[in-house]
C-alpha positions in Angstrom: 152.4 50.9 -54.7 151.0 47.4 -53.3 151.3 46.4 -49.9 151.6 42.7 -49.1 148.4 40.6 -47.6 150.5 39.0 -45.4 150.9 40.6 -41.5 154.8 41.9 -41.1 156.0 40.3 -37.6 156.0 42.5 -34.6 153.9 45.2 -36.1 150.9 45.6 -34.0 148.1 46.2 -36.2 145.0 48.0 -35.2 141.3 48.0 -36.2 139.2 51.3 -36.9 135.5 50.7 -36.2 133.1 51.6 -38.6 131.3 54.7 -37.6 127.4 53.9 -37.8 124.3 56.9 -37.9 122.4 56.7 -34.2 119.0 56.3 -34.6 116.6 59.2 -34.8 114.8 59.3 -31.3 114.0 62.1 -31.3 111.1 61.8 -33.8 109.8 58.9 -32.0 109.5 61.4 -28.8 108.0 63.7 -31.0 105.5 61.4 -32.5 104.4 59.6 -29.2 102.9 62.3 -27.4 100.4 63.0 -30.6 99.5 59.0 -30.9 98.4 59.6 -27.4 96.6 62.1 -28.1 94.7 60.4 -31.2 94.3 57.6 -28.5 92.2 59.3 -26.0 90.5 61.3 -28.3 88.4 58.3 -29.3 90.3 57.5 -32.8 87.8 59.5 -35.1 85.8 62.8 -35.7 83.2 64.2 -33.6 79.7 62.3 -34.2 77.5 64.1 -36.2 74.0 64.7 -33.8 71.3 63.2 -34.2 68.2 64.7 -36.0 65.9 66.2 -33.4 62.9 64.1 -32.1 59.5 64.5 -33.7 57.8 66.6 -31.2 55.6 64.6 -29.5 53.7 61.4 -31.1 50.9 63.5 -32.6 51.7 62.6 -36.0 51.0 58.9 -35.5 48.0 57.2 -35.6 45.6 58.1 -32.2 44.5 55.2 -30.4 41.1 55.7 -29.7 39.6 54.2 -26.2 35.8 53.6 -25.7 36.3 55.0 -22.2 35.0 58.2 -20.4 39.1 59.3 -18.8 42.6 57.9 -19.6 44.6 58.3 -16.1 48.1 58.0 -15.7 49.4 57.9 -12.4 52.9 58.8 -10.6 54.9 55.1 -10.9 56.0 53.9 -7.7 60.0 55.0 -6.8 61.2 51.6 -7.2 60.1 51.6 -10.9 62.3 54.3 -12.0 66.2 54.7 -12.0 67.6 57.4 -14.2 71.8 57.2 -14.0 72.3 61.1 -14.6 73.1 62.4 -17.0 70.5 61.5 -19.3 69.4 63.3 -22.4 66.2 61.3 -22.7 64.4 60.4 -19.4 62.5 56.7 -20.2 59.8 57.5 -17.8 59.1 61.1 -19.2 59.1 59.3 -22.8 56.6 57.1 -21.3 54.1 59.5 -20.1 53.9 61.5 -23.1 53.5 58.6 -25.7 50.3 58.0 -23.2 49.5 61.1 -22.8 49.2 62.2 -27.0 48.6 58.3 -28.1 45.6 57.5 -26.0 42.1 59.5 -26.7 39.4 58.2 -25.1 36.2 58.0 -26.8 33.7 57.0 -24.5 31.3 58.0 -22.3 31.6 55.6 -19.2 34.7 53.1 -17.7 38.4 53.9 -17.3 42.1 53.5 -19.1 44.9 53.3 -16.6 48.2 53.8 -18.0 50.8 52.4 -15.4 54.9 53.2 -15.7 55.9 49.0 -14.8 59.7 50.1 -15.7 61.5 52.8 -16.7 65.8 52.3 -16.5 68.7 54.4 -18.4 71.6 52.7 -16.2 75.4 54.2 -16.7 77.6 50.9 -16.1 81.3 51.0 -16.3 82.8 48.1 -18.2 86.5 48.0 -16.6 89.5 47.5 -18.3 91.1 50.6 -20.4 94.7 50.2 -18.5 98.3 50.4 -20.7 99.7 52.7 -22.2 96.4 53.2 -25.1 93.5 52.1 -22.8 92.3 55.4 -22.9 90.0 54.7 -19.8 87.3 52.4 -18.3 84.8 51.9 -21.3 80.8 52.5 -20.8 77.9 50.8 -21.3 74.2 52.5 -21.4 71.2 49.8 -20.5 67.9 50.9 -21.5 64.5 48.3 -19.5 61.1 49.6 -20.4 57.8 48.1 -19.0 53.9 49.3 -19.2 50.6 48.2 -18.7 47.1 49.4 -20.1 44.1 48.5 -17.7 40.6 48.9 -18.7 37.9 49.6 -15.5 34.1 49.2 -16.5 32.1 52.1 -15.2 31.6 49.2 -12.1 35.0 49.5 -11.5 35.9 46.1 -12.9 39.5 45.3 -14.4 37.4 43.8 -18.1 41.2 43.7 -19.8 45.0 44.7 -19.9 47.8 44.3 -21.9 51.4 44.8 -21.5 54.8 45.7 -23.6 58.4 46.1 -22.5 61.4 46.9 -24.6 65.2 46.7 -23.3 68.2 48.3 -25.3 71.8 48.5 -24.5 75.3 50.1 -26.2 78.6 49.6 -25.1 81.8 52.4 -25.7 85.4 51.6 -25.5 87.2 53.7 -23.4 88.4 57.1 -24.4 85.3 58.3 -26.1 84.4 62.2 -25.5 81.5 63.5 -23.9 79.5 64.7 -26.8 79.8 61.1 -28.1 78.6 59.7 -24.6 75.5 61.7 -25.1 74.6 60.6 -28.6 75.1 57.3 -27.7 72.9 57.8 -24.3 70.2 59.4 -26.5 69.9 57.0 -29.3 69.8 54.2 -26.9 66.8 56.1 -25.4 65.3 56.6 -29.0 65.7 52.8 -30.2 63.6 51.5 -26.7 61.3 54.1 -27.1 60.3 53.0 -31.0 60.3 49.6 -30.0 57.9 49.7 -27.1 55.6 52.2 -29.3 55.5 49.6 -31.5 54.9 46.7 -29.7 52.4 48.7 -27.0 49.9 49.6 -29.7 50.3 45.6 -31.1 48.9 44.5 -28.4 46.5 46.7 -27.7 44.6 46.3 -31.3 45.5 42.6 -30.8 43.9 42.4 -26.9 41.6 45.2 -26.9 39.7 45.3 -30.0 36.7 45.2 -28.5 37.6 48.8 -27.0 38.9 50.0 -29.8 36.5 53.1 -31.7 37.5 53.1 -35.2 36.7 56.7 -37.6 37.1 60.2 -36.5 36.0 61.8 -33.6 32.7 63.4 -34.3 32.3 67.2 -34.1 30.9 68.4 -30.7 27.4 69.8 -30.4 27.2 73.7 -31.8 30.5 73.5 -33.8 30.4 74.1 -37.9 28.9 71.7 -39.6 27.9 70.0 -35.9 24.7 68.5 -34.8 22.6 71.4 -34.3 19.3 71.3 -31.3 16.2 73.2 -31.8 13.6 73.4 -29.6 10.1 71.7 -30.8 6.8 74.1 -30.4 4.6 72.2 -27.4 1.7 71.2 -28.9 
């Protein structure tokens, strides 16, 4: 049976509204809470650590003084400021590459070994708000500065040199604390290598004439050492 197109008069006609699916919010409330979590955990994996330092700077190439004492004094407060925490303290670095780099060789004058600069500074770098900041980033600033003195046996300044090295990182906000740390140490590391570098440049640039090249020789009485016998008086 067909009904006509055309409306019948006085019959009141009336529209049914199409029935459409709501949308699914509840798996966007179910999926937000784990974005956020992905958020302030830093957006990755865990950082893998980094390889443990060479113990000490033994294995590199001794720098050899023609001096009687190497001396390394305490640096004055205002040249040091650690931010704690800090894996890797600049001025301790410091000490110990002078301490297992410089031999001296000699048998009069000085090597003084002074701590200029040594800064690990922890600086906030703002911003982070909204819904994904995930916090105030971080940024780790790394200033380095020494100076080698040689004293005659007069005690006369006859030469110096100098060598700084500055580093810095920057993390966004959100990062964890082991990756805080690894970025803290390697920021140490990267100054440390570069003013090891550039100390003993210009020291075999400046101070050649101080420099005792070969091996150390044995001391007197040891294995295959210069031996002393006493001459019959005539």
């Amino acid at each position: 049976m067909t009904f006509p197109s055309a409306r019948l008069p006085g019959y009141t006609y009336r529209m049914r509204a199409e029935k459409r699916p709501m949308p699914q919010r509840r798996t966007l409330l179910v999926a937000l809470p784990a974005l956020l979590a992905g958020c302030a955990g830093g957006g990755g994996a865990e950082p893998e650590p980094l390889p443990p330092l060479v113990s000490g700077y033994r294995h590199l190439t001794p720098i050899r003084l023609n001096v009687a004492t190497v001396e390394i004094p305490e640096p004055p407060a205002t040249a040091v400021r650690v931010d704690l925490p800090a894996p890797l303290r600049p001025d301790a670095e410091m000490r110990r590459m002078a301490e297992e780099r410089l031999v001296p060789m000699g048998t009069a004058g000085q090597a003084r070994f002074l701590i200029q600069t040594a800064e690990f500074r922890r600086e906030s770098t703002g911003g982070g708000g909204g819904l994904f900041g995930g916090g105030p980033g971080i940024r780790f600033a790394v200033r380095m500065q020494a100076r080698l003195e040689i004293v005659s046996g007069e005690g006369q300044r006859v030469g110096f040199v100098e060598a700084q090295a500055t580093r810095q990182r920057t993390l966004p906000g959100g990062q964890s604390e082991a990756a805080r740390n690894s970025a803290a140490e390697e920021v140490v590391r990267q100054a440390m290598e570069e003013l090891n570098v550039e100390f003993e440049f210009q020291i075999r640039r400046a101070l050649r004439a101080w420099l005792v090249e070969g091996a150390a020789p044995p001391p007197v009485g040891a294995p295959g050492g210069i031996e002393r016998e006493e001459l019959p008086r005539s």
